[in-house]
C-alpha positions as CSV (number, residue, x, y, z in Angstrom):
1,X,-40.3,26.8,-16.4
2,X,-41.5,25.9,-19.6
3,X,-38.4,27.4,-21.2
4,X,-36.4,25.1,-19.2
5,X,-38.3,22.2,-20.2
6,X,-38.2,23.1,-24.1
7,X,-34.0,23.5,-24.1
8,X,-33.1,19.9,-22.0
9,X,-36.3,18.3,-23.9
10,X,-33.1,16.1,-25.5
11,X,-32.4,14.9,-21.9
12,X,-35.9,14.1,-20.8
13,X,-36.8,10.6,-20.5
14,X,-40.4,8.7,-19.3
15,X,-40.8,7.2,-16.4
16,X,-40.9,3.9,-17.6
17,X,-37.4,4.9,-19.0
18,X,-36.4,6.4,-15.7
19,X,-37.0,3.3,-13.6
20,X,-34.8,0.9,-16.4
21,X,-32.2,3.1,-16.1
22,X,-32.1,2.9,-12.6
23,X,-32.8,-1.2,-12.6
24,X,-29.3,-1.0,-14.7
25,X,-27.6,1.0,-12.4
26,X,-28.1,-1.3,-9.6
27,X,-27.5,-4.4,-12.2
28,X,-23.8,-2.7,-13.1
29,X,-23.2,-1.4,-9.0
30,X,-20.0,-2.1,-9.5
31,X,-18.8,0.0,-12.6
32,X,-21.2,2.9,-11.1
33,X,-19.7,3.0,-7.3
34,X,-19.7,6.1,-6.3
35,X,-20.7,8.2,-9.4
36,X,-23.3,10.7,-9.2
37,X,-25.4,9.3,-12.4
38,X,-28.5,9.8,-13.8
39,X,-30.9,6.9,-15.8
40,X,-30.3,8.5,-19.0
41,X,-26.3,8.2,-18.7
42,X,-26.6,4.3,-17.6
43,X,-28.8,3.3,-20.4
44,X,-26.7,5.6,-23.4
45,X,-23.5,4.0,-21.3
46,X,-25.3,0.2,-22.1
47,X,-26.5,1.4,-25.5
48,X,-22.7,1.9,-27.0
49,X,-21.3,-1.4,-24.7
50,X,-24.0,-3.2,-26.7
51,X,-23.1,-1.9,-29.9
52,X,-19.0,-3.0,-29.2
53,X,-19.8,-6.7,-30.2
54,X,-20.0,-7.8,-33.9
55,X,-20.1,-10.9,-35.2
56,X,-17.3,-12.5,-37.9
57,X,-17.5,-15.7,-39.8
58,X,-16.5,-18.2,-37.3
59,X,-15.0,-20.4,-39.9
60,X,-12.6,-18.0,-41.0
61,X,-12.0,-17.0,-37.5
62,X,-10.9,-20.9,-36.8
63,X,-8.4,-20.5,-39.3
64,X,-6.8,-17.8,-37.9
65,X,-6.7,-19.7,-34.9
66,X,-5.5,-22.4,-36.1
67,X,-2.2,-20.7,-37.8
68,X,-2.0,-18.8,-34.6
69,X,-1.7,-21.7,-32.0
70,X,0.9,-23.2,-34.3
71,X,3.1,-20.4,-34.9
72,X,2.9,-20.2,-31.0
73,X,3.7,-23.2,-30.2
74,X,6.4,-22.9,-32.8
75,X,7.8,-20.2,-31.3
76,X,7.6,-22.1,-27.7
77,X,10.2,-25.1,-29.0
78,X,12.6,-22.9,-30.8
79,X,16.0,-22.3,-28.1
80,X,16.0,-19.2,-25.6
81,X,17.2,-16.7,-28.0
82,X,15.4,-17.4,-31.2
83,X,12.4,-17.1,-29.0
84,X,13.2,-14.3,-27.0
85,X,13.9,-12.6,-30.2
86,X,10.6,-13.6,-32.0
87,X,8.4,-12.6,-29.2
88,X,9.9,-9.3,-28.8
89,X,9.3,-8.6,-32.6
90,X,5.5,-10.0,-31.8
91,X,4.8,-7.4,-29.2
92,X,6.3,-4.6,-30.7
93,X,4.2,-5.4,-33.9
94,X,1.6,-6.4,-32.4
95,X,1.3,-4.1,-29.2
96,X,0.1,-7.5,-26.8
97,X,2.3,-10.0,-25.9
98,X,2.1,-13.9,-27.4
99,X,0.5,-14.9,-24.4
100,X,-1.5,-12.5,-23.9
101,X,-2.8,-12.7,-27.8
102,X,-3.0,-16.4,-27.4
103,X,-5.5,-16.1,-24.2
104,X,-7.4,-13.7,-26.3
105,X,-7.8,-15.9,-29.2
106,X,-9.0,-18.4,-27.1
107,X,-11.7,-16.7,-25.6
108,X,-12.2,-15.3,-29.1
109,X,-12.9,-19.3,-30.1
110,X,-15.4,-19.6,-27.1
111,X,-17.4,-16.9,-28.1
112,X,-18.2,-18.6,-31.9
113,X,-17.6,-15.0,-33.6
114,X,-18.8,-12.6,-31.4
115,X,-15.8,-10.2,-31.1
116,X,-15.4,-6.7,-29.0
117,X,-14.1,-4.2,-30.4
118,X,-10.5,-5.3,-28.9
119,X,-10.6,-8.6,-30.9
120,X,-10.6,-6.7,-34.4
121,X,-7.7,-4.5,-33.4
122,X,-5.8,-7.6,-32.2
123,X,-7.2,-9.8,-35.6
124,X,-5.9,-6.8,-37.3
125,X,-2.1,-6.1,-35.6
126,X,-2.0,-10.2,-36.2
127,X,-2.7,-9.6,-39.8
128,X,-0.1,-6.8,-40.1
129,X,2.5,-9.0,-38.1
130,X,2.1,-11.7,-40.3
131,X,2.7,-9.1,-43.7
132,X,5.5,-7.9,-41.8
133,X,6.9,-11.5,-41.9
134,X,6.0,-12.4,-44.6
135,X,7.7,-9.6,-46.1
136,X,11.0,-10.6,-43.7
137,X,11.0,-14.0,-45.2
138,X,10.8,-12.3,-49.1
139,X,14.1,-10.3,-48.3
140,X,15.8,-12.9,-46.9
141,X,15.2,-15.6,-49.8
142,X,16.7,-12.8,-52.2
């Protein structure tokens, strides 16, 4: 028995341990219905949701928001097929639609820089759509 104990001494946790992890199961029910799960797995599943927020400069991140909404706004007075056109280029750069990018950004603006990990991979397919027009715009002035 002792042997047992030694090779899963990495998947031991206390009691006090034990009972958090099973106050957080009950807490997140609903993403846990109907899983077989043990303490350990809830808290390490809490531990990395945790660690999916960062913070960014919330100035910086207002000026990004601020160029966004008025390219998309742009974009909604220009006639049917300009737009059409221009939002179809957006979400195959981008991977989201406008709409949906501009309901992220948003939220983004609510939360006063706290991003998920989803926010930096849309700040950053905004960034390369933007170098991929700004590159469009070089060509064409040539």
């Amino acid at each position: 028995m002792d042997e047992f104990y030694e090779m899963n001494q990495a998947h031991i946790i206390g009691v006090e341990d034990a009972a958090f992890g099973f106050a957080l199961s009950v807490l997140y029910a609903e993403q846990y219905n109907g899983q077989e799960i043990g303490s350990i797995q809830v808290i390490n599943g809490t531990e990395q949701e945790r660690h999916a927020y960062e913070n960014c400069d919330f100035e910086t991140l207002k000026r990004v928001m601020k160029t966004y909404a008025e390219q998309y706004f742009g974009w909604k007075d220009r006639n049917i097929f300009e737009r059409q056109w221009v939002l179809r280029d957006f979400r195959k750069t981008v991977g989201s639609s406008a709409d949906e990018a501009y309901t992220r950004i948003k939220a983004m603006e609510a939360g006063k820089g706290v991003l998920s990990t989803g926010d930096y991979a849309l700040l950053k397919a905004l960034s390369g759509y933007w170098q991929h027009q700004y590159k469009l715009l070089k060509a064409l002035k040539k």
